[in-house]
gemmi code that builds the backbone of each chain (N, CA, C; Angstrom):
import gemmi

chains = {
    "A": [
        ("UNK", (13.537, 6.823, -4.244), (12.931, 6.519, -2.954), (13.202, 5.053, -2.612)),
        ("UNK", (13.921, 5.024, -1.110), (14.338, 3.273, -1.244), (13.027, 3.063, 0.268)),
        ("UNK", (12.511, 1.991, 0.225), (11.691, 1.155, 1.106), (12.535, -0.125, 1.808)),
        ("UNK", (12.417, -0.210, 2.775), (12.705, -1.058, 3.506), (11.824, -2.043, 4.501)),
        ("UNK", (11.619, -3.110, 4.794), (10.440, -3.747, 5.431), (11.049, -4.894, 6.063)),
        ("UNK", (11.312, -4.946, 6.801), (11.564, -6.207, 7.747), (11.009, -6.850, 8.657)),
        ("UNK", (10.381, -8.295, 8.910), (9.687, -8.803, 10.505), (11.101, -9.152, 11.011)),
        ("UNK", (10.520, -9.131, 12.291), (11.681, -9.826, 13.567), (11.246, -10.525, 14.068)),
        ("UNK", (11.767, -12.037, 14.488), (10.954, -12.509, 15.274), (11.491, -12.426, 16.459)),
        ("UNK", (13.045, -12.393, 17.400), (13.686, -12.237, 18.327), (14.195, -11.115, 19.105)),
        ("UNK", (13.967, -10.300, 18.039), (14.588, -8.474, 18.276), (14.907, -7.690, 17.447)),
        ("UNK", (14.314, -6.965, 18.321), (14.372, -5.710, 17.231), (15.254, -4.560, 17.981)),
        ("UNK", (16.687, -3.883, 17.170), (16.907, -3.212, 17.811), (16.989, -1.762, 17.276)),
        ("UNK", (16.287, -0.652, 17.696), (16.223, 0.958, 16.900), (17.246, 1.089, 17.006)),
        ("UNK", (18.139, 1.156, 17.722), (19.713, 2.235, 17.474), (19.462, 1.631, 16.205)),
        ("UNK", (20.188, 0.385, 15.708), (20.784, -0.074, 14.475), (20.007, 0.653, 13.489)),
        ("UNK", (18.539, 0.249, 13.980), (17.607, 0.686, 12.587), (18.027, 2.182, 12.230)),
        ("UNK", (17.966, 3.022, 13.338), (18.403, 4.254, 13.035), (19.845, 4.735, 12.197)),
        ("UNK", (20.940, 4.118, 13.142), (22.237, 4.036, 12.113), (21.859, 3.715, 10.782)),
        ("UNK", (21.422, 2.933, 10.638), (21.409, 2.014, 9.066), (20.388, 3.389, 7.913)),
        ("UNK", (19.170, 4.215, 9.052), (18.616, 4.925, 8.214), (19.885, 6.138, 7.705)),
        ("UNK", (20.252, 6.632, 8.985), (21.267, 7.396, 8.549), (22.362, 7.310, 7.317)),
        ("UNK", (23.099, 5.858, 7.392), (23.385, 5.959, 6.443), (23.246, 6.321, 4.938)),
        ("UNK", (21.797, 5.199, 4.868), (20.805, 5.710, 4.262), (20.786, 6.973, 3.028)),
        ("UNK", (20.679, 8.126, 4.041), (19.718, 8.699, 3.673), (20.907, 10.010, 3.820)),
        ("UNK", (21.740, 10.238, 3.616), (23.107, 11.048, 3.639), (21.846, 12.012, 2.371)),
        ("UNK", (22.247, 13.569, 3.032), (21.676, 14.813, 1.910), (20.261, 14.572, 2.290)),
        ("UNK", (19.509, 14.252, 2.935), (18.380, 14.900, 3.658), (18.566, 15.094, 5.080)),
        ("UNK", (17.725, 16.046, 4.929), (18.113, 17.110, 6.232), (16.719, 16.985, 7.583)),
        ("UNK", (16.390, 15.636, 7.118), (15.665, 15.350, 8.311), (15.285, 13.748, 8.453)),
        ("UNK", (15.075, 13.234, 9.875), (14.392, 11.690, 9.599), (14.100, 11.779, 10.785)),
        ("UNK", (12.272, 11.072, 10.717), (11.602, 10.928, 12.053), (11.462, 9.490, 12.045)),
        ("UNK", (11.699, 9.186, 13.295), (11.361, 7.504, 13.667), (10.388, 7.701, 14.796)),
        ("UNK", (9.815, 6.953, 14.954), (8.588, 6.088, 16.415), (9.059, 4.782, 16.311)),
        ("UNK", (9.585, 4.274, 17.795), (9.724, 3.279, 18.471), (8.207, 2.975, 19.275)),
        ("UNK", (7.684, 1.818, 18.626), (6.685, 1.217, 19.880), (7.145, 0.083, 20.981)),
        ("UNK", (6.653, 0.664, 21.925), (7.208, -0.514, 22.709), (6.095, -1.029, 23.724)),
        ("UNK", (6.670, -2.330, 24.177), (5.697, -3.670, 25.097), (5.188, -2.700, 26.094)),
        ("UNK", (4.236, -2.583, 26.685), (4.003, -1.767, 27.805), (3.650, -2.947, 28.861)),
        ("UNK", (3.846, -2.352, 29.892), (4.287, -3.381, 31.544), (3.175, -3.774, 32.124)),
        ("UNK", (2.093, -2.988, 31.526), (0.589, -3.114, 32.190), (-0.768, -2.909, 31.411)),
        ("UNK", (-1.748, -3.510, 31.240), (-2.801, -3.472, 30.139), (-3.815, -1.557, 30.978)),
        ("UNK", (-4.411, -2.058, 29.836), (-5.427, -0.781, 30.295), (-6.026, -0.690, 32.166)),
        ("UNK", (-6.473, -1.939, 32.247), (-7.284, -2.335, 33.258), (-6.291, -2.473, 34.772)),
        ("UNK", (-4.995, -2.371, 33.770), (-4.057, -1.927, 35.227), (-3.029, -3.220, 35.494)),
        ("UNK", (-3.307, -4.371, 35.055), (-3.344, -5.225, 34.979), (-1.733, -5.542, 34.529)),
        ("UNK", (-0.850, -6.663, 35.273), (0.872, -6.497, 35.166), (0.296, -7.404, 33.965)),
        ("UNK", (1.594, -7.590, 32.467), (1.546, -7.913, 31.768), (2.693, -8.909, 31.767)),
        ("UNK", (2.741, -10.291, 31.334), (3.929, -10.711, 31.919), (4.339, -10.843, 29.833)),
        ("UNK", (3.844, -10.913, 28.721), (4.074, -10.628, 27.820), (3.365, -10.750, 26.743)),
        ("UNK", (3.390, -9.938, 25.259), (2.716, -9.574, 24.399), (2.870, -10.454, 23.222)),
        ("UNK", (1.943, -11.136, 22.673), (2.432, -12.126, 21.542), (1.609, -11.446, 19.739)),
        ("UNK", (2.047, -11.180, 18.919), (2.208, -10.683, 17.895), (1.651, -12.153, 16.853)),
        ("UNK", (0.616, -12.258, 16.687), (0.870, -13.472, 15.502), (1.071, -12.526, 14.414)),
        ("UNK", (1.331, -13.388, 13.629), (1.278, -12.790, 11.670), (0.790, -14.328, 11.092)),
        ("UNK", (0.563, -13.639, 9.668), (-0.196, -14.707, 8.252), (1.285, -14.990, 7.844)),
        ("UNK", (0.665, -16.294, 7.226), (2.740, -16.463, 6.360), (2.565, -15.377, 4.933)),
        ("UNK", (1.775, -15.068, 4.557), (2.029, -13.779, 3.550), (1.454, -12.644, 3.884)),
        ("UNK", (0.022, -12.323, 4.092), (-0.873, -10.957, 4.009), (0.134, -10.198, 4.984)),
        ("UNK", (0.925, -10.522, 6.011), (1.287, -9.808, 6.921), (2.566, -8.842, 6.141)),
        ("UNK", (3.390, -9.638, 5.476), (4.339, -9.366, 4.605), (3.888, -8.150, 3.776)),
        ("UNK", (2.856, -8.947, 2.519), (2.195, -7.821, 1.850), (1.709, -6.518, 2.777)),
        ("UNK", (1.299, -6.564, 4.186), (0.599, -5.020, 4.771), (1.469, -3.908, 4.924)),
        ("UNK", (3.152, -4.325, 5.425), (3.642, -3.783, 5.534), (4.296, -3.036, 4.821)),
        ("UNK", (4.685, -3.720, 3.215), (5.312, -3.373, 2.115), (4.138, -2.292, 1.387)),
        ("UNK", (3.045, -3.073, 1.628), (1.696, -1.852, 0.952), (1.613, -0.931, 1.755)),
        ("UNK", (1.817, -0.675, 3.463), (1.590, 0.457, 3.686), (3.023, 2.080, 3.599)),
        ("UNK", (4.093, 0.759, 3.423), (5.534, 1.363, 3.352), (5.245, 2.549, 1.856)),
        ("UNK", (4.955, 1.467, 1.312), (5.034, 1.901, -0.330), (3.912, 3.691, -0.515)),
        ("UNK", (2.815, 3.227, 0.151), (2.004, 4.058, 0.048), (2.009, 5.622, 0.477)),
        ("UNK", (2.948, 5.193, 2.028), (3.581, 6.496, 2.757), (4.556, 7.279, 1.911)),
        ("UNK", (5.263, 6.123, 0.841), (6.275, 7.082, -0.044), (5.605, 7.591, -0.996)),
        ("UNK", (5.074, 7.134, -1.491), (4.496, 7.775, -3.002), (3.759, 9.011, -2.167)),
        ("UNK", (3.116, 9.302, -1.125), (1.874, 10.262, -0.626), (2.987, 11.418, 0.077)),
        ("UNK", (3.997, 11.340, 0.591), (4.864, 12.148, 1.415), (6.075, 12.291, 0.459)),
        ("UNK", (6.717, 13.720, 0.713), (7.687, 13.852, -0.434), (9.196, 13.865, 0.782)),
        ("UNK", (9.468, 11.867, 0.930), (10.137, 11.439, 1.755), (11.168, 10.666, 0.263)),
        ("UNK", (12.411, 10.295, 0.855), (13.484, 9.611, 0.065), (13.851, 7.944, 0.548)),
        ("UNK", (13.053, 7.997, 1.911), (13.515, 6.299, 2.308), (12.166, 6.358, 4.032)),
        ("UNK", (11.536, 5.270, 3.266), (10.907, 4.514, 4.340), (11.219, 3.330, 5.116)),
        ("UNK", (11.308, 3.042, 6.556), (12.092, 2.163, 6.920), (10.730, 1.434, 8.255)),
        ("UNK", (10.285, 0.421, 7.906), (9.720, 0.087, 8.913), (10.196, -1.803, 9.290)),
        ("UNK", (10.717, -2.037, 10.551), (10.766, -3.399, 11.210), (10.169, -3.499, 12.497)),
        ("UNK", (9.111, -5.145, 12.063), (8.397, -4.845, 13.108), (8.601, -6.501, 13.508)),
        ("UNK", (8.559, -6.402, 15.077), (8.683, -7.920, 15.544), (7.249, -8.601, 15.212)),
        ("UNK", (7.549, -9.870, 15.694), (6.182, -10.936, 15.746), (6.510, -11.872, 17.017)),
        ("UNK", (5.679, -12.777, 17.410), (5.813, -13.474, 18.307), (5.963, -13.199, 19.708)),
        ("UNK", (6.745, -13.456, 20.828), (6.398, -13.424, 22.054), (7.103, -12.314, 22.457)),
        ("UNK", (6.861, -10.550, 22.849), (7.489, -9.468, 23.277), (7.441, -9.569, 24.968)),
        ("UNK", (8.003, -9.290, 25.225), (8.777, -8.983, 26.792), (8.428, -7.171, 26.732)),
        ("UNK", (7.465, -7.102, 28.253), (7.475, -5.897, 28.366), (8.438, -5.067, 28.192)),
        ("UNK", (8.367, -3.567, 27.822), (9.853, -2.675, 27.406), (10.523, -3.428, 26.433)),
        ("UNK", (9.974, -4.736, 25.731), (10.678, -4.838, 24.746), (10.605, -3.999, 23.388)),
        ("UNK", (10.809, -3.330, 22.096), (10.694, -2.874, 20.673), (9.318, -3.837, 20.267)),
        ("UNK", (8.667, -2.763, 19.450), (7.773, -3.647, 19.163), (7.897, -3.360, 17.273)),
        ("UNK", (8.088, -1.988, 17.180), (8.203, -1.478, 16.015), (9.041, -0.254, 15.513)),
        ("UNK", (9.436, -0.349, 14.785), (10.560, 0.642, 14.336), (9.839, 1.389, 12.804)),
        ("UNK", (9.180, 2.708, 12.871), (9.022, 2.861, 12.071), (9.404, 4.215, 11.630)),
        ("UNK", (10.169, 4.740, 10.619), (10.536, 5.430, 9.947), (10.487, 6.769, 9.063)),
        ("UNK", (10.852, 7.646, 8.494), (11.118, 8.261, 7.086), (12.284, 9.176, 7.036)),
        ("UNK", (13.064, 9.391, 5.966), (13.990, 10.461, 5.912), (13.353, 11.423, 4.542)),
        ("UNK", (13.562, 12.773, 4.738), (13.324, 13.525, 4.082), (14.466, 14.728, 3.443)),
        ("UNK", (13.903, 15.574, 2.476), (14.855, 17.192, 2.605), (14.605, 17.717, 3.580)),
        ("UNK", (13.724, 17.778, 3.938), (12.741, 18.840, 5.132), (11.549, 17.885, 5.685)),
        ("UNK", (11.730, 18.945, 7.104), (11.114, 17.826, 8.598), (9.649, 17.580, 8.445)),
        ("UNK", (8.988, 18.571, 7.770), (7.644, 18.301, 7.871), (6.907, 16.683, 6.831)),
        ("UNK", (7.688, 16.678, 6.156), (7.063, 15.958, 5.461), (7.258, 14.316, 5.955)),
        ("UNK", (8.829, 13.974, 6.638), (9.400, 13.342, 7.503), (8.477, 12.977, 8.712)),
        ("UNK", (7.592, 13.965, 9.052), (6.525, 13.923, 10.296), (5.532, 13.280, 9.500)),
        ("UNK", (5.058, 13.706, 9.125), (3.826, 13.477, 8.471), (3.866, 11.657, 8.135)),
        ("UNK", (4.971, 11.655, 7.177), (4.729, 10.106, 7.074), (5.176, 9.318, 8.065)),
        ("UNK", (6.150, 9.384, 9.580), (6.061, 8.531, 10.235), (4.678, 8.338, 11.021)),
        ("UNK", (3.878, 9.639, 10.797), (2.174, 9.861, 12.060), (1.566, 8.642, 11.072)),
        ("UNK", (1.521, 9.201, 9.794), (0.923, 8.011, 8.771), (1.030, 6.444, 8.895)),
        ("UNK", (2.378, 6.767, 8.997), (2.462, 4.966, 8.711), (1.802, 4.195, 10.252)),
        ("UNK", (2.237, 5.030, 11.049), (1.965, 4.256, 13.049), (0.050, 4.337, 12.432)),
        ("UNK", (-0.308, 5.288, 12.208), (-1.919, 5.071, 12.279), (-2.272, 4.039, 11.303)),
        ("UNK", (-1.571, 3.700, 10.491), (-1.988, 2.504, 9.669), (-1.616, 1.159, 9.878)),
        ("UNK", (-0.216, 1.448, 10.326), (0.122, -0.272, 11.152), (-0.892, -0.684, 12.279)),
        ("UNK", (-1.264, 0.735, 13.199), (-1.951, 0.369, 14.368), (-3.406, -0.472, 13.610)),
        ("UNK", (-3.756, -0.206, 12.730), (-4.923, -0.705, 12.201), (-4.983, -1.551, 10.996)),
        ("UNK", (-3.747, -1.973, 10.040), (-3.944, -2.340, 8.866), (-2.525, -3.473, 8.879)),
        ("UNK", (-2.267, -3.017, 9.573), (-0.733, -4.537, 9.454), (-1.238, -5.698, 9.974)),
        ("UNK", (-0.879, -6.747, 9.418), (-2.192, -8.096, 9.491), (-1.055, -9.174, 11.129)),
        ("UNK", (-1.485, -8.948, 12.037), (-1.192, -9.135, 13.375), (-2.147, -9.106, 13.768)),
        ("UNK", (-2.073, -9.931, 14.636), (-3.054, -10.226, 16.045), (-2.269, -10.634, 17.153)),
        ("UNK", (-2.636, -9.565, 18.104), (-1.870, -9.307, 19.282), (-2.942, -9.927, 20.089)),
        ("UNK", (-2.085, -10.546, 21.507), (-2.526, -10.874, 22.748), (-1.550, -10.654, 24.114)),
        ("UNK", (-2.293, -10.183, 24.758), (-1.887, -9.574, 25.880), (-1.714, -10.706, 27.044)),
        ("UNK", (-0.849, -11.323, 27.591), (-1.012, -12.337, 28.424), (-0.266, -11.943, 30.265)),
        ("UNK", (-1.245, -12.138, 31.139), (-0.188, -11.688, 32.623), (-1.068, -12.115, 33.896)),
        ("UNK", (-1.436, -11.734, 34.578), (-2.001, -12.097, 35.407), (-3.876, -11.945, 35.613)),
        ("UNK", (-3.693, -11.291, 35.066), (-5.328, -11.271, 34.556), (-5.984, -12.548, 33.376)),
        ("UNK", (-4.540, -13.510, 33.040), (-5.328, -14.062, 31.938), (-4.835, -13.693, 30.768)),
        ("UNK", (-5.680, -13.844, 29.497), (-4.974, -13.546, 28.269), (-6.374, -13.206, 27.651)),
        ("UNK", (-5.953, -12.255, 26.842), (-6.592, -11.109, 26.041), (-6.456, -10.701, 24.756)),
        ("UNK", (-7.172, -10.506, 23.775), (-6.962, -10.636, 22.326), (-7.029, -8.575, 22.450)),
        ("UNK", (-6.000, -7.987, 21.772), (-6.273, -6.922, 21.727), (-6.384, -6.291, 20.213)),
        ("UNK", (-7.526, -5.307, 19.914), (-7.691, -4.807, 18.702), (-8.121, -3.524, 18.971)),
        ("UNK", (-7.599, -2.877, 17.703), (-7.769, -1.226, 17.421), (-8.961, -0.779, 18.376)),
        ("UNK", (-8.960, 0.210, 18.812), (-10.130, 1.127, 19.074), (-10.817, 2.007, 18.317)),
        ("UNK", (-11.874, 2.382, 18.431), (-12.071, 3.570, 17.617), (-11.373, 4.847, 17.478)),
        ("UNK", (-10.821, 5.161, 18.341), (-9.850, 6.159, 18.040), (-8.511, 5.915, 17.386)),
        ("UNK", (-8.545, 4.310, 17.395), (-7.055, 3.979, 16.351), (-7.861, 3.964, 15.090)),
        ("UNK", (-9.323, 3.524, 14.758), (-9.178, 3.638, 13.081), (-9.723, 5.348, 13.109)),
        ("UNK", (-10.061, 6.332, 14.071), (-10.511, 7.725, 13.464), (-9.478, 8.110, 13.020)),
        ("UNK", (-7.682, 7.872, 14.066), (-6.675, 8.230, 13.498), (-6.522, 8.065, 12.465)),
        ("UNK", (-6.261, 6.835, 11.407), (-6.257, 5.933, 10.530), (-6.575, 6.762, 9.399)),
        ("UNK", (-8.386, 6.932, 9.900), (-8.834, 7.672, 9.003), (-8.477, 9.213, 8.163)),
        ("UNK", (-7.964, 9.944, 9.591), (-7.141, 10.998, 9.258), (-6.756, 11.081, 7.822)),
        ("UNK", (-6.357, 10.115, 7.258), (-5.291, 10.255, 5.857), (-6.263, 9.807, 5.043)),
        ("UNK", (-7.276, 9.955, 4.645), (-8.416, 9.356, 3.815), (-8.373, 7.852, 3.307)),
    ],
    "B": [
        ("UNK", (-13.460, -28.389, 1.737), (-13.100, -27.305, 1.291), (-12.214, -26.683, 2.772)),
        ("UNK", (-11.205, -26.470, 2.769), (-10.223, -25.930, 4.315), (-10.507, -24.520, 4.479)),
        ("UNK", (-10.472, -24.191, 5.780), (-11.231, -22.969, 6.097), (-9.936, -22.996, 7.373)),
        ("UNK", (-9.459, -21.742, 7.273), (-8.384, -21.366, 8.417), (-8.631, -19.975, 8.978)),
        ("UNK", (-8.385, -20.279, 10.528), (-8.551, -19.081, 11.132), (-7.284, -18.358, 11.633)),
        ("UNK", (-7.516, -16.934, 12.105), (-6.943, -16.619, 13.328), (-6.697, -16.148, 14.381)),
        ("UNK", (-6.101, -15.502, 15.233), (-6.479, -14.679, 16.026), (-7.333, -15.591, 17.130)),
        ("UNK", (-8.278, -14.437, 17.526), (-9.439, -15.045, 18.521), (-9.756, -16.019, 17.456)),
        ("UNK", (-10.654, -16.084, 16.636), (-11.375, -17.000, 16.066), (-10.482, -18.501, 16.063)),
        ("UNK", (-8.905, -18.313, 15.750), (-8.644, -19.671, 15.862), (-8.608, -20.058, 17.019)),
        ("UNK", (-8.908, -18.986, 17.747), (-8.981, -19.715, 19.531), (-10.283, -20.366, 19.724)),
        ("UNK", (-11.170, -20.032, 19.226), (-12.881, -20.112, 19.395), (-13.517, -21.338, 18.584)),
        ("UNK", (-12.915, -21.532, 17.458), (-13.098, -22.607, 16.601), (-11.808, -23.654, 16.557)),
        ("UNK", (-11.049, -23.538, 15.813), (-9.694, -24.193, 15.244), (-8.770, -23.313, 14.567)),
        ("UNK", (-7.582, -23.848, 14.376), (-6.811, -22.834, 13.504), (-7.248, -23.533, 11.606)),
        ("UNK", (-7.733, -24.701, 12.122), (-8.417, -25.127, 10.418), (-9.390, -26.111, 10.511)),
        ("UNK", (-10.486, -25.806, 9.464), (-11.525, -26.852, 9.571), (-11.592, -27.765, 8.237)),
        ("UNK", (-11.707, -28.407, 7.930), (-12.148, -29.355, 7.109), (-13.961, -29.049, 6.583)),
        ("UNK", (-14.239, -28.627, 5.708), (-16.228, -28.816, 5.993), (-15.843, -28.910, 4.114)),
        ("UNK", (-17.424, -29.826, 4.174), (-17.648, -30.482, 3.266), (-18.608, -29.632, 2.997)),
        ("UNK", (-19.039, -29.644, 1.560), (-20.634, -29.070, 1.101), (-20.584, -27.706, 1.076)),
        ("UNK", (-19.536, -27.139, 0.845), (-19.381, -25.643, 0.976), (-19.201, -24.984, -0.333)),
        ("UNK", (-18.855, -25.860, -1.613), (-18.391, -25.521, -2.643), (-19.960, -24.711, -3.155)),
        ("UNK", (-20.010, -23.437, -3.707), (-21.083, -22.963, -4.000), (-21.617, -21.870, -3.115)),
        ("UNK", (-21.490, -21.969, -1.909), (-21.393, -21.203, -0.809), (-21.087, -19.701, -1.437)),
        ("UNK", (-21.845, -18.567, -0.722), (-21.215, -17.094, -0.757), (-20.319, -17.053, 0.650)),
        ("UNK", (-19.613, -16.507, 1.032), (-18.678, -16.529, 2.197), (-20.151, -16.317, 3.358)),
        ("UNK", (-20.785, -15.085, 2.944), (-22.019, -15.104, 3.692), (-22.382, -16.043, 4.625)),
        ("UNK", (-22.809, -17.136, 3.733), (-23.497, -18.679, 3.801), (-22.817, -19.495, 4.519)),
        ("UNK", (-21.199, -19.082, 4.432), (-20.626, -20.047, 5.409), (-20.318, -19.861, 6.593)),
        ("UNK", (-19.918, -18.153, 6.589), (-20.290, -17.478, 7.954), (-21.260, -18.008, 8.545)),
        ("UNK", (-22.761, -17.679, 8.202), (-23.762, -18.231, 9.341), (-23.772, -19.787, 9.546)),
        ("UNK", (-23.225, -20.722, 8.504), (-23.040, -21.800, 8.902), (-22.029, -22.205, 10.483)),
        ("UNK", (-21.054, -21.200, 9.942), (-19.835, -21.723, 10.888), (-20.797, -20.997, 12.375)),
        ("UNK", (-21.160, -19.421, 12.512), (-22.065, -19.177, 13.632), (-22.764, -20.392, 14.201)),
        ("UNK", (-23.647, -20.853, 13.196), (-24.488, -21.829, 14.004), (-23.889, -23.340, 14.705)),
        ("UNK", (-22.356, -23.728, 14.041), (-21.463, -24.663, 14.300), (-21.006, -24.224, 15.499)),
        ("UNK", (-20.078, -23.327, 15.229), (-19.653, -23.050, 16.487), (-20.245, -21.437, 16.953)),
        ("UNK", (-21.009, -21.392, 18.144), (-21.663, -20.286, 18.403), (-20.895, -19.523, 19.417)),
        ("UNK", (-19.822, -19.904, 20.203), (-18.822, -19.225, 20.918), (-18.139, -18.365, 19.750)),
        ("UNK", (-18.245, -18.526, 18.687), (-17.626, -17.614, 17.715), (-18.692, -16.758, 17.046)),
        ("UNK", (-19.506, -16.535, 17.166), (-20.441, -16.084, 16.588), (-20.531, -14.798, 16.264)),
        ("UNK", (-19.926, -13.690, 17.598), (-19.875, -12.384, 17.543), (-18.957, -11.986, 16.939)),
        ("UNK", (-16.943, -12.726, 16.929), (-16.195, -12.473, 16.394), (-16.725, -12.906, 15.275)),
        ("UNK", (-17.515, -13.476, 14.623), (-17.694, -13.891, 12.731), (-18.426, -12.902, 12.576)),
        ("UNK", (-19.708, -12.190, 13.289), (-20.425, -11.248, 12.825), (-20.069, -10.340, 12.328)),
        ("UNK", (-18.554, -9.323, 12.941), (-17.952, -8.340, 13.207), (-17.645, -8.076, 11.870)),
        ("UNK", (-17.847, -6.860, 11.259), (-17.775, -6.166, 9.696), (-16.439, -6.232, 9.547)),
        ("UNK", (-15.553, -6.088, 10.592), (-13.913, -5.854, 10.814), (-13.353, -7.696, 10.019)),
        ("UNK", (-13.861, -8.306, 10.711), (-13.655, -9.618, 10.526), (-13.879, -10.393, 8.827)),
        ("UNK", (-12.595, -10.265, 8.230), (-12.949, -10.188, 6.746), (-12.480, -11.883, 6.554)),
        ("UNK", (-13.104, -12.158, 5.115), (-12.357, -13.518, 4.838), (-11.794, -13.337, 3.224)),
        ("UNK", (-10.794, -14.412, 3.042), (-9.687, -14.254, 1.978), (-9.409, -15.216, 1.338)),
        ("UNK", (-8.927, -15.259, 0.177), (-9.183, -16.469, -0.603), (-7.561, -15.981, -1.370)),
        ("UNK", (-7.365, -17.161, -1.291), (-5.761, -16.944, -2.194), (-5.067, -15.750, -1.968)),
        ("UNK", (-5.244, -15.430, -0.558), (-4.449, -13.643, -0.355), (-4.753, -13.210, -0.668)),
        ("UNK", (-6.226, -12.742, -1.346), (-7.055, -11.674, -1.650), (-8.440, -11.688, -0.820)),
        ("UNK", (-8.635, -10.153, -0.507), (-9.522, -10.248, 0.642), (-10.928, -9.963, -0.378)),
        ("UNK", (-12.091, -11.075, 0.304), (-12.833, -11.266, -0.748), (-14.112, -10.534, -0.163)),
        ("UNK", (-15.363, -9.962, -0.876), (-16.759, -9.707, -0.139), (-17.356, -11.007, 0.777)),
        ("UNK", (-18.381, -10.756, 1.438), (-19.499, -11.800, 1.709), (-19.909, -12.067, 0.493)),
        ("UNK", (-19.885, -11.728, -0.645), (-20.666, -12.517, -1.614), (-19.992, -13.105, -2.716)),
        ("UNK", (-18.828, -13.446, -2.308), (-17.865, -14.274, -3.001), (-18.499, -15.485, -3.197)),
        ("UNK", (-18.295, -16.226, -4.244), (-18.851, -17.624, -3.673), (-17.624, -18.752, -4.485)),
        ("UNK", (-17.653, -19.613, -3.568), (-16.592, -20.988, -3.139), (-16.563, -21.387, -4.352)),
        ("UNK", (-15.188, -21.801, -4.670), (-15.547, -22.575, -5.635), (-14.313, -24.062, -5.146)),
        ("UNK", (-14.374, -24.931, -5.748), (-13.586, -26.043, -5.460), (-12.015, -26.275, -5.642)),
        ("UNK", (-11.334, -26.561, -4.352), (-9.947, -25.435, -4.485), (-9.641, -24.613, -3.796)),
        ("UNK", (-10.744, -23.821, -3.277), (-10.576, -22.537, -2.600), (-10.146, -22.685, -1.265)),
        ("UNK", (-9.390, -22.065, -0.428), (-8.873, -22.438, 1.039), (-9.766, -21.157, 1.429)),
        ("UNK", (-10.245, -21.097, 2.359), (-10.689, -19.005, 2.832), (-9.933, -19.188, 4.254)),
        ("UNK", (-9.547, -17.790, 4.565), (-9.233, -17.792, 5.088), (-10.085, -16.669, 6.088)),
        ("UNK", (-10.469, -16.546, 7.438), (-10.970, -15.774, 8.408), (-9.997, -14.714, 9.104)),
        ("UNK", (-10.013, -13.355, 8.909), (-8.974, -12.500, 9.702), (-9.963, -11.593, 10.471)),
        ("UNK", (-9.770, -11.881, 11.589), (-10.363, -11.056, 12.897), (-9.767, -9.597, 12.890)),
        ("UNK", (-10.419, -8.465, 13.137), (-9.414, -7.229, 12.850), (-8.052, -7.245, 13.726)),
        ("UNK", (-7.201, -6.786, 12.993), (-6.028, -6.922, 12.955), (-5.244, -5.593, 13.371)),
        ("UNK", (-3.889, -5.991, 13.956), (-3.336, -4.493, 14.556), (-1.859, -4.851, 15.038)),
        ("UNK", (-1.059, -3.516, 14.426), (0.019, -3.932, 14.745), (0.684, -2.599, 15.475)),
        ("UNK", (1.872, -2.554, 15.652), (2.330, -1.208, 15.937), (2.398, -1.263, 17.619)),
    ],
}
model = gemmi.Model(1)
for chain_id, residues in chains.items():
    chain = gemmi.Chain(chain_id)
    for i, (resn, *xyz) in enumerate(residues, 1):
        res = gemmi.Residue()
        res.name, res.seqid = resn, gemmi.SeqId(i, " ")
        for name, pos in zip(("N", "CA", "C"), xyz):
            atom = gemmi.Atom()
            atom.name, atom.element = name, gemmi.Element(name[0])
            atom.pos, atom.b_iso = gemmi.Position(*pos), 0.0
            res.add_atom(atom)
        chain.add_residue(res)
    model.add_chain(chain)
structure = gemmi.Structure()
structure.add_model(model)
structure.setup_entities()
């Protein structure tokens, strides 16, 4: 099982990530990715002129590698692949690239639903929303940690 | 003893404080200290989500300081 974990701070681009899984992962017969991306407008309706991502100089490192690691050992996947930017996103920009290749699709599902409900809540970022409304600290909802919870 | 924030909180306080007299402290203790210091932060320090960390390990409220220790404040966190 190979893991992969990368921050970005300038771009992030999925085709590549995807090519690169492919290569990868030659003799499994499935791989699911989720692309997150900048969205153009906050909840409140509100134009977003862009999204800023802090990270820790380590815990952030460690969240991603601990939650990478965890999706493999729990899903019977052969390569986890998650890169995720930091710093200042441009609406419609990539925000996250996250991953799995498998033998078979189900299990491939399962750990990319996994890993998005755990980054959304456990990858050590702090996002702010900045546009014409001002600037805004945004954090999980309760329905991002019930997801979360999903996986015990 | 250095105390670093982030997120909202380093918006609300500093991204680092300097405080003296803390050595001995449970994180608890310094929480309501820092509340009563700075009280624009008060709700983000209350928040159960809002953990603090000591050498990259995320510690209880009833950790207590010892001399050396940096803590660090993480407001809940989210990525994706």
């Amino acid at each position: 099982m190979s893991i992969v974990v990368r921050l970005e701070e300038l771009e992030l681009r999925p085709e590549d990530e995807l090519a690169a899984l492919l290569a990868d992962s030659s003799g499994d017969g499935a791989i699911v990715s989720f692309v997150g991306v900048a969205r153009p407008s906050s909840k409140d309706g509100h134009d977003i002129g862009r999204l800023t991502l802090e990270r820790h100089p380590t815990l952030t490192r460690q969240s991603l590698e601990e939650i990478a690691v965890a999706a493999g050992q729990r899903f019977d996947v052969s390569h986890v692949r998650i890169v995720h930017r930091f710093g200042d996103i441009a609406p419609g920009e990539p925000i996250v690239f996250a991953a799995a290749a498998a033998a078979h699709r189900r299990a491939a599902f399962e750990a990319a639903d996994c890993l998005m409900d755990r980054l959304k809540t456990e990858a050590v970022f702090w996002k702010r929303e900045t546009g014409e409304a001002g600037s805004e600290w945004i954090e999980p909802t309760d329905t991002d940690y019930a997801d979360r919870d999903r996986w015990g | 003893m250095k105390v670093l924030f982030y997120g909202r909180l380093a918006d609300a306080i500093e991204p680092e404080l300097e405080l003296d007299n803390s050595v001995g402290c449970s994180v608890a203790e310094l929480r309501d200290r820092l509340i009563v210091e700075h009280p624009g932060a008060g709700q983000s320090l209350r928040d159960k989500r809002a953990r603090a960390c000591v050498g990259d390990t995320l510690v209880d409220d009833s950790y207590r300081l010892s001399a050396g220790d940096t803590v660090e404040f993480l407001p809940p966190v989210s990525g994706g």
